[in-house]
N, C-alpha and C positions, 0 to 999 in steps of 0.2 A: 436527640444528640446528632451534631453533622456528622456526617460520613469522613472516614479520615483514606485520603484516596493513595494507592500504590505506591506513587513516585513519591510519598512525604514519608514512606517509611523507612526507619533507622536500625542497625543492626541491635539486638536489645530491646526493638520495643515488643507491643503487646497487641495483639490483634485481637478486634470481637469485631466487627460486620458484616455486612453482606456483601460477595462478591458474585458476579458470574463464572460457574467452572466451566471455562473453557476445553477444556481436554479432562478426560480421567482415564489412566490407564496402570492395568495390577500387573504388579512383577513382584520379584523376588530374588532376595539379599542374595549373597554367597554364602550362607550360610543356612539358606533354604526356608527364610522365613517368610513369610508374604509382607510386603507394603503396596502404597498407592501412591504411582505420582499425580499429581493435578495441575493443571496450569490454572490462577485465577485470571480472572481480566475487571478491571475496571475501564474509566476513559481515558484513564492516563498512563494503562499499558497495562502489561501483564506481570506475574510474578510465578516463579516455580514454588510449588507446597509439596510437603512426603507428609503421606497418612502413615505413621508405622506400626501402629496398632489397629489396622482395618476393623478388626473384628471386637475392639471395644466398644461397647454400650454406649457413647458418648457419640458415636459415628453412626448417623440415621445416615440411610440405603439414600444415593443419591447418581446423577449420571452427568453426561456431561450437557452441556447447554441449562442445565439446573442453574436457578438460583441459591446459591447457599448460605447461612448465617456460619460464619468461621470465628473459631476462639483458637488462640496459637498462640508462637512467640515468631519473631527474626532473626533470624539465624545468616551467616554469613557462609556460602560457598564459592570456592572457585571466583573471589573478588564480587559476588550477584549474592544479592539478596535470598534468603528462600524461606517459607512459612514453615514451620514443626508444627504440623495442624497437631491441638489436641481434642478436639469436640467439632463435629456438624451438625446443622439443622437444615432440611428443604423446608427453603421460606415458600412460601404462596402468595398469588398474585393480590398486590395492593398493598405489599410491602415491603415493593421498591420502585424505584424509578427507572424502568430500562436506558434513559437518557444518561443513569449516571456510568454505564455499564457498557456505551461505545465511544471507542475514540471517534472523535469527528476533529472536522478542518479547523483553525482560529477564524480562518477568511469565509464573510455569508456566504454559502453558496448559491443562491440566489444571483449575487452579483458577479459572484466567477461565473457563471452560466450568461450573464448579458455582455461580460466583456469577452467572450469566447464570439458569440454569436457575432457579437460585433467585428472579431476579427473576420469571421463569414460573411458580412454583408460587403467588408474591402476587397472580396474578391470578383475581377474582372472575370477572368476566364469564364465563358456563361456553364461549361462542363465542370469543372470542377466546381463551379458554385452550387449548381445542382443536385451533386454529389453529397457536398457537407452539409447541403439543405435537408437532404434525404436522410439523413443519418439525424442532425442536430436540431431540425426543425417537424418534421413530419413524421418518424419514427417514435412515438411516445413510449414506445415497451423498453428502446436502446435508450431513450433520455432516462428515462426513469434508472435504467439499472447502472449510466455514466456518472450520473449526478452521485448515487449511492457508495461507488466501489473504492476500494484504495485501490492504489500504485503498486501494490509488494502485499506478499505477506509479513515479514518483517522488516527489510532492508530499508525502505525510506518509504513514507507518503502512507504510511500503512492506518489506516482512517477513514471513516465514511467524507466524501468528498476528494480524496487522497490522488484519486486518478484524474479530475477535473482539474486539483491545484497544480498538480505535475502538468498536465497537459496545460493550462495557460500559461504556466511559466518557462516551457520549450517554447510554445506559440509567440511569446514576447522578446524570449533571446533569437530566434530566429528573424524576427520583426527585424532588431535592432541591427543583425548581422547584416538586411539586407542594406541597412543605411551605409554600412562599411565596406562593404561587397558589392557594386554593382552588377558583378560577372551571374551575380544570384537574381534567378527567376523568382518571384516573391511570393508569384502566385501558387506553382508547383510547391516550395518550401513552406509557406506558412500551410496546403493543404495535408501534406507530409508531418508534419508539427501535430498539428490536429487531429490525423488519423494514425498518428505512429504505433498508440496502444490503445486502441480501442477494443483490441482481442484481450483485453484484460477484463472486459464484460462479461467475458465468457470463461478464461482462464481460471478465475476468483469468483469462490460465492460469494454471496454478501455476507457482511455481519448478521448476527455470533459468530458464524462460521470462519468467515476470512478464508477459507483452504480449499486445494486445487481441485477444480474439478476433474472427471475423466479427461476432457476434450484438453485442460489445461496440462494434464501429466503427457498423452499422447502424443498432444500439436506444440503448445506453450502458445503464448501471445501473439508473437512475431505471425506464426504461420497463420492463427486463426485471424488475424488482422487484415491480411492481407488478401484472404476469402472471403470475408464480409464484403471489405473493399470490392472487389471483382463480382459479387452477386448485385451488389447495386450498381456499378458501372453497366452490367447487363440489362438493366433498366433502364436506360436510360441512353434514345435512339442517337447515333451516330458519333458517342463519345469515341476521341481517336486514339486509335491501337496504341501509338507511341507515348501519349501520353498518361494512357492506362499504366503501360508497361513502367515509365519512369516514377511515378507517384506506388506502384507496388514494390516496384525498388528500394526506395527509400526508406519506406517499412520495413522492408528484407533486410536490411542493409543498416537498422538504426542501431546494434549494436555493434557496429566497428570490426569487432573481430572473429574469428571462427570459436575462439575457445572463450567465448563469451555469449554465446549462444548466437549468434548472427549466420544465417544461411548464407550470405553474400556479405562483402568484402564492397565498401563504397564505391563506387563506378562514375554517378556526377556528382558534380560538384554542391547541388543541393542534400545530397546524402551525406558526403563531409558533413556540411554545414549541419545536419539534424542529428547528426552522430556528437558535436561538441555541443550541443545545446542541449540533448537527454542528459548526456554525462554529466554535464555540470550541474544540470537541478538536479540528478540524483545523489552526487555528490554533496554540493551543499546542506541538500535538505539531511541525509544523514551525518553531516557533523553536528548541524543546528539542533534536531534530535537528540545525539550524544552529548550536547553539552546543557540542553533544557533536561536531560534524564540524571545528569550528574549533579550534585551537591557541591562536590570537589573543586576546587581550582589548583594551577600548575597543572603536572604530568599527571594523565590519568590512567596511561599502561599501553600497553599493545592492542593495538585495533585491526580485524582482518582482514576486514576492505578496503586499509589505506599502506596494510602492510608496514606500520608504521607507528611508534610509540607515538602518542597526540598528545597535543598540552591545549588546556583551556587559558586562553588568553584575557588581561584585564581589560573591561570595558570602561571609559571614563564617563 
């Protein structure tokens, strides 16, 4: 029988397969009874589940990152979906496919990886080329875990490849800005574009996990980015101070504002520039998200991020 995946499910319907629990954790009613919540995850997102009868016979002992066989219904809360688990089973391995079980990118990644590099081989600056080569060509441990990681834990891009797609599509709006902008250094901005999050290598496990690490709750991205950045600058004889300095800036500086997590406030004018070119792919990509996650057309309610009641508009 196909697997019938998250996002196709309807309030009413009936659940029996296998998901990954992503999260498990006991608590208790107001009224002092114990339940379970669960997060499942397939590849098409997650859903909230409540065990409320933990200690029924039906519920085999299971944890999180477990594979489960879940029997339930759909239930509607708070306008979101959520599972009334009534029965688990931990499945064993070769009775699923982990593939079905991670969000990943639409786009290969394979070829986000050769049009990124590609934007590396257009860079003159022989230091700054150096630099991205260090990271994007000769680091195999950092390739491996940029190719793998999202963008977010939930907010947008949140997917194995998620941090790749996000980073080509700053790297390409930056491209384009510099066709409109002369006053923009191409080569400082598009190297800024490309190392903006790379502290999110380190921020984010990988899948199943998705979730912060120590160095990611202490530092967050921004600041671990921007030390990565400066240990390989240190390798690498005679790159110049001012240029170090402006290219870490940018980093510092790529989220705009203070109360948006940004240690610095834009200073050049390549920092504008990679400050409107994050925002807008993270923006986009999380409406495109919210409107691939909804069923619904017209008004879809109040959204937090946009601060703002959203409507899905018709496509011809």
């Amino acid at each position: 029988m196909q697997m019938k995946y998250i996002k196709d499910y309807k309030e009413g319907d009936r659940v029996f397969d296998i998901y990954l629990c992503k999260h498990k954790q006991s608590a208790v009613t107001k009224n002092g009874k114990p339940y379970d919540n669960v997060i499942l995850q397939d590849k098409t997102g997650t859903v909230d589940a409540k065990i409320w009868d933990p200690n029924n016979a039906g519920i085999e002992d299971f944890d999180s990152l477990d594979y489960i066989e879940v029997y339930g219904d759909v239930t509607s809360f708070q306008g979101a979906n959520q599972i009334n688990v009534k029965r688990i089973r931990k499945c064993r391995e070769g009775e699923y496919d982990p593939a079905d079980y991670l969000p990943v990118s639409s786009f290969p990644i394979d070829d986000m990886m050769r049009e990124l590099t590609g934007f590396i081989d257009s860079i003159r600056n022989p230091y700054l080329r150096k630099l991205l080569q260090a990271f994007f060509v000769q680091d195999q441990e950092f390739i491996k875990a940029f190719r793998q990681s999202s963008a977010a834990k939930t907010v947008h891009h949140g997917f194995v490849g998620g941090l790749l797609q996000h980073t080509l599509a700053v790297t390409k709006l930056c491209d384009f800005f510099c066709t409109q902008y002369p006053v923009l250094n191409r080569d400082l901005l598009l190297s800024a574009a490309i190392c903006h999050d790379i502290g999110k290598t380190k921020e984010l496990s990988l899948f199943p996990q998705n979730d912060y690490t120590d160095d990611g709750q202490f530092l967050g991205h921004i600041v671990i980015g921007s030390e990565m950045v400066g240990e390989k600058i240190k390798a690498i004889e005679g790159f110049p101070p001012l240029l170090a300095g402006e290219l870490k800036h940018c980093i510092l500086a790529h989220h705009g504002e203070y109360e948006f997590g940004s240690p610095k406030k834009p200073a050049i004018v390549e920092a504008v520039a990679l400050t409107f070119a994050d925002n807008t792919d993270a923006k986009m990509e999380t409406f495109t998200e919210l409107l691939e996650n909804s069923a619904d057309t017209g008004w879809l309610g109040y959204n937090r991020l946009f601060e703002s009641n959203v409507r899905a508009t018709k496509t011809e």
